[in-house]
C-alpha positions as protocol buffer text, in pm:
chain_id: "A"
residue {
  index: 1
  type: UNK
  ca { x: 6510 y: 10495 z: 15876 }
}
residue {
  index: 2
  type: UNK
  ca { x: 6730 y: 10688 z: 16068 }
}
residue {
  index: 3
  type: UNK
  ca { x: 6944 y: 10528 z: 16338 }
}
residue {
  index: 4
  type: UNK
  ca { x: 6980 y: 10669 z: 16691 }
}
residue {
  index: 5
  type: UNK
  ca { x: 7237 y: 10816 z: 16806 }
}
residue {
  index: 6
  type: UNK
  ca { x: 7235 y: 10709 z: 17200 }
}
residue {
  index: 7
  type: UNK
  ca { x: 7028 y: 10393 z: 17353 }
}
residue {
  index: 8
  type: UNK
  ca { x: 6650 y: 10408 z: 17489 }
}
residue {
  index: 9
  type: UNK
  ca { x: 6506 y: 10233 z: 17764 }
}
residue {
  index: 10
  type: UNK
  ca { x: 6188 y: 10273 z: 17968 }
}
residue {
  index: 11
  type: UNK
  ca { x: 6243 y: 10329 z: 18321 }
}
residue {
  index: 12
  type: UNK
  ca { x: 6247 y: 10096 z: 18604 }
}
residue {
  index: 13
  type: UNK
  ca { x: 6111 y: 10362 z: 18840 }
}
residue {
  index: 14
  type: UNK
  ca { x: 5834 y: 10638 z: 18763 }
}
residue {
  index: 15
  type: UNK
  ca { x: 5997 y: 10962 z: 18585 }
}
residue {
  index: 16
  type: UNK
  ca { x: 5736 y: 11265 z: 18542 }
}
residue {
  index: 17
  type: UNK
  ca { x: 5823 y: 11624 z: 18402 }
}
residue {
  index: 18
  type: UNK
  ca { x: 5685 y: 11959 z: 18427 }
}
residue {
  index: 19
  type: UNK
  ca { x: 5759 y: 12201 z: 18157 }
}
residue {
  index: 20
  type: UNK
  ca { x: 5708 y: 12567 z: 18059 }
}
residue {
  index: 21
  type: UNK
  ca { x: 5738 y: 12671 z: 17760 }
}
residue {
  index: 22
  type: UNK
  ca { x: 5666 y: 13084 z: 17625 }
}
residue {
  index: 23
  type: UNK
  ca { x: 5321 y: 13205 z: 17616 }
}
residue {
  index: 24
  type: UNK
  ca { x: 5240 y: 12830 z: 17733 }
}
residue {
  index: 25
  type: UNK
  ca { x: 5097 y: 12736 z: 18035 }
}
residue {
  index: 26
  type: UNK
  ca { x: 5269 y: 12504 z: 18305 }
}
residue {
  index: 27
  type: UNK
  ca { x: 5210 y: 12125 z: 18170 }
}
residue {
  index: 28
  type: UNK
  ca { x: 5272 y: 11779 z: 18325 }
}
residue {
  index: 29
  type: UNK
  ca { x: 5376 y: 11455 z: 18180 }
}
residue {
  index: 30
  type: UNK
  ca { x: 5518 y: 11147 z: 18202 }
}
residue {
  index: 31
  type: UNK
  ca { x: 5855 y: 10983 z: 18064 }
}
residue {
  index: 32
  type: UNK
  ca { x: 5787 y: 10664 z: 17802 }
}
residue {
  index: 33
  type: UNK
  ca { x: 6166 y: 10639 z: 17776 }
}
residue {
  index: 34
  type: UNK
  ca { x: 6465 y: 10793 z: 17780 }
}
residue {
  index: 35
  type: UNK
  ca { x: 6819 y: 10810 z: 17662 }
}
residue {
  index: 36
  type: UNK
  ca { x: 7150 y: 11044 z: 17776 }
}
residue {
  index: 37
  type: UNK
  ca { x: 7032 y: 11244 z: 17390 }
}
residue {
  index: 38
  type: UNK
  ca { x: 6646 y: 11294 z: 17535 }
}
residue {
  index: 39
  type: UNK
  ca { x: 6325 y: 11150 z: 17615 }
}
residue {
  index: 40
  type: UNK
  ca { x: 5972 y: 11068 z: 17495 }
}
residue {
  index: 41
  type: UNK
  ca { x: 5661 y: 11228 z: 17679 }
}
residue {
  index: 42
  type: UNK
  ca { x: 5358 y: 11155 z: 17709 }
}
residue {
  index: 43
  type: UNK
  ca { x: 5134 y: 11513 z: 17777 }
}
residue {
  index: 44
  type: UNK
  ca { x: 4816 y: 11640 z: 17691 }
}
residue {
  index: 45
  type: UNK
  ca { x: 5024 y: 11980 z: 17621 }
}
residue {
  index: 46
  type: UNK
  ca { x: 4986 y: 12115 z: 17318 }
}
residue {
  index: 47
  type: UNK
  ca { x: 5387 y: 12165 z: 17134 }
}
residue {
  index: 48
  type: UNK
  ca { x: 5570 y: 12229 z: 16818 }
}
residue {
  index: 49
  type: UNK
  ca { x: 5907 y: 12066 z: 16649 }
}
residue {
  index: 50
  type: UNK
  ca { x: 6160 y: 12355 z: 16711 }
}
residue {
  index: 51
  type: UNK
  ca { x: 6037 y: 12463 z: 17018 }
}
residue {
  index: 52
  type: UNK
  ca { x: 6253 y: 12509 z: 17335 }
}
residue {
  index: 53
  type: UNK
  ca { x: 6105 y: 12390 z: 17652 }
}
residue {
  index: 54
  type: UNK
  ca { x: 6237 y: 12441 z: 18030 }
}
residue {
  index: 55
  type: UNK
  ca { x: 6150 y: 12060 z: 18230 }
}
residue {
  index: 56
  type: UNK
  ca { x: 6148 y: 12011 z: 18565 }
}
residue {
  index: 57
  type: UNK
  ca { x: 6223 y: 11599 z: 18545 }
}
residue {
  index: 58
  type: UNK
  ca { x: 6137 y: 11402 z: 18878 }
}
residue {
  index: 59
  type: UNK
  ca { x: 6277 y: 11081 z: 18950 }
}
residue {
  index: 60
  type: UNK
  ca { x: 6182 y: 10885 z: 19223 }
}
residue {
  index: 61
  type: UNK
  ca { x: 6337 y: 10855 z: 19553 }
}
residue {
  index: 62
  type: UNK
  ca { x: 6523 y: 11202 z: 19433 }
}
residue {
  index: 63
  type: UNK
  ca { x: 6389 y: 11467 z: 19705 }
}
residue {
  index: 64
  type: UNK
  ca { x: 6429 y: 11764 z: 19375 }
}
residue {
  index: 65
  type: UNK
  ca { x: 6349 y: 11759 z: 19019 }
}
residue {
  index: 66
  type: UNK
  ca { x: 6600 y: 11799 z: 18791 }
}
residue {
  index: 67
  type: UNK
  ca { x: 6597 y: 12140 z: 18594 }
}
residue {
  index: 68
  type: UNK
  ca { x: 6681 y: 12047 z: 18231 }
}
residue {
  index: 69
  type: UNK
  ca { x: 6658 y: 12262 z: 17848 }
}
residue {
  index: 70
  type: UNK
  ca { x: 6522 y: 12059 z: 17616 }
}
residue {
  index: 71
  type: UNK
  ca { x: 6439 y: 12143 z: 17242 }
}
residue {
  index: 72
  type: UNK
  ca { x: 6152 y: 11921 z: 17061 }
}
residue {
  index: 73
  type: UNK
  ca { x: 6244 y: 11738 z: 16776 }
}
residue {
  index: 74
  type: UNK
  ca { x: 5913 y: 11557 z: 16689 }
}
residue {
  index: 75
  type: UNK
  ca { x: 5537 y: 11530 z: 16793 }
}
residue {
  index: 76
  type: UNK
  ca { x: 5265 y: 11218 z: 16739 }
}
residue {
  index: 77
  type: UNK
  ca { x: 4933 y: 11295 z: 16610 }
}
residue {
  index: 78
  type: UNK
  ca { x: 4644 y: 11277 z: 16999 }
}
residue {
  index: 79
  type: UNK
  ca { x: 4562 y: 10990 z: 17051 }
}
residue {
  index: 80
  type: UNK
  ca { x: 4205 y: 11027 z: 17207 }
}
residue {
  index: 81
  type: UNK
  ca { x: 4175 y: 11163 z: 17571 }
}
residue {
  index: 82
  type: UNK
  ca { x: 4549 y: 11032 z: 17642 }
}
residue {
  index: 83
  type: UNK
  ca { x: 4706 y: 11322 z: 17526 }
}
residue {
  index: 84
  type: UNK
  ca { x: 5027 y: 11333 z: 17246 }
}
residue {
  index: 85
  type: UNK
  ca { x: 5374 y: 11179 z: 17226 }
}
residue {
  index: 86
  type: UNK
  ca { x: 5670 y: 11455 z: 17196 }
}
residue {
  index: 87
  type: UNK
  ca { x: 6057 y: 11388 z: 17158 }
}
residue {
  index: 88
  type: UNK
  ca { x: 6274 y: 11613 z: 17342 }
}
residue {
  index: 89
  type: UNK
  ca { x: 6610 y: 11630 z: 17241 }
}
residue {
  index: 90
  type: UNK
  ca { x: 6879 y: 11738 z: 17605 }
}
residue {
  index: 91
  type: UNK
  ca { x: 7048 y: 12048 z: 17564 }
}
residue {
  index: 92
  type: UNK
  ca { x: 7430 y: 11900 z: 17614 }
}
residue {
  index: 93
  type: UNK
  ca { x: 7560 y: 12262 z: 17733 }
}
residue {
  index: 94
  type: UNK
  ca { x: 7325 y: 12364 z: 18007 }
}
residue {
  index: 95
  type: UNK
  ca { x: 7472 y: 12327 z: 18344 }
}
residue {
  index: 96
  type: UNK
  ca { x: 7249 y: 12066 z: 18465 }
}
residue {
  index: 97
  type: UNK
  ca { x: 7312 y: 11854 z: 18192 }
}
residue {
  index: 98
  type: UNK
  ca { x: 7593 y: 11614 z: 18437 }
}
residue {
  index: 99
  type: UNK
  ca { x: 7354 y: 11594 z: 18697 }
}
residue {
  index: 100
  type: UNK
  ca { x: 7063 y: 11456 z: 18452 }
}
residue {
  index: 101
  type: UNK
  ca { x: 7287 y: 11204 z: 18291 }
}
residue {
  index: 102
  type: UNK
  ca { x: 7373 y: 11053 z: 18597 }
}
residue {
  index: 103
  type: UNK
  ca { x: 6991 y: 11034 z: 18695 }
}
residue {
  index: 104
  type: UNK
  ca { x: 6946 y: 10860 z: 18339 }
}
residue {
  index: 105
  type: UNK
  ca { x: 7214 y: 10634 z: 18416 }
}
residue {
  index: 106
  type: UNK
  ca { x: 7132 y: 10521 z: 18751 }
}
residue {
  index: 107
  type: UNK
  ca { x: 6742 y: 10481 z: 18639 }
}
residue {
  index: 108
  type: UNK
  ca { x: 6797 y: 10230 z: 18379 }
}
């Protein structure tokens, strides 16, 4: 099993996301957990491994979402009518990337 590289927790206070993705449509989701490396989702979006996604990621009592890059790294089989699990690995180089680690930090 491989080990992780930075430590997960589920947040104290609600997190969602929106994300676009190419030739995708506009999707919505919530945050399982999260980490300064990335997050889980929960989404009825349909994704891939590989693919980059743009994320809007609201915290709460923050009047703005967050714009973050985020590439996904792995996907969970649907569960039912409660949509599909997807890990989203941060991209470390985009200029918001300060901004959402602070977020992360202050929301465990």
């Amino acid at each position: 099993m491989r080990e992780r590289g930075n430590a997960r927790f589920v947040p104290t206070r609600s997190v969602t996301v929106a994300f676009e993705a190419r030739d995708k449509p506009r999707a919505y989701g919530v945050v399982a957990n999260l980490s300064d490396g990335g997050a889980c989702l929960w989404t009825d979006a349909s994704l891939e491994a590989g693919q980059r996604v743009s994320l809007a990621v609201s915290f709460a009592r923050e009047s703005h979402p967050v714009p973050a890059e985020a590439r996904v790294v792995w996907t969970s089989p649907e569960k039912g009518s409660g949509g599909r699990r997807y890990g989203v690995q941060w991209d470390k180089e985009a200029p918001e990337a300060r901004n959402l680690r602070r977020l992360i930090s202050e929301s465990a």
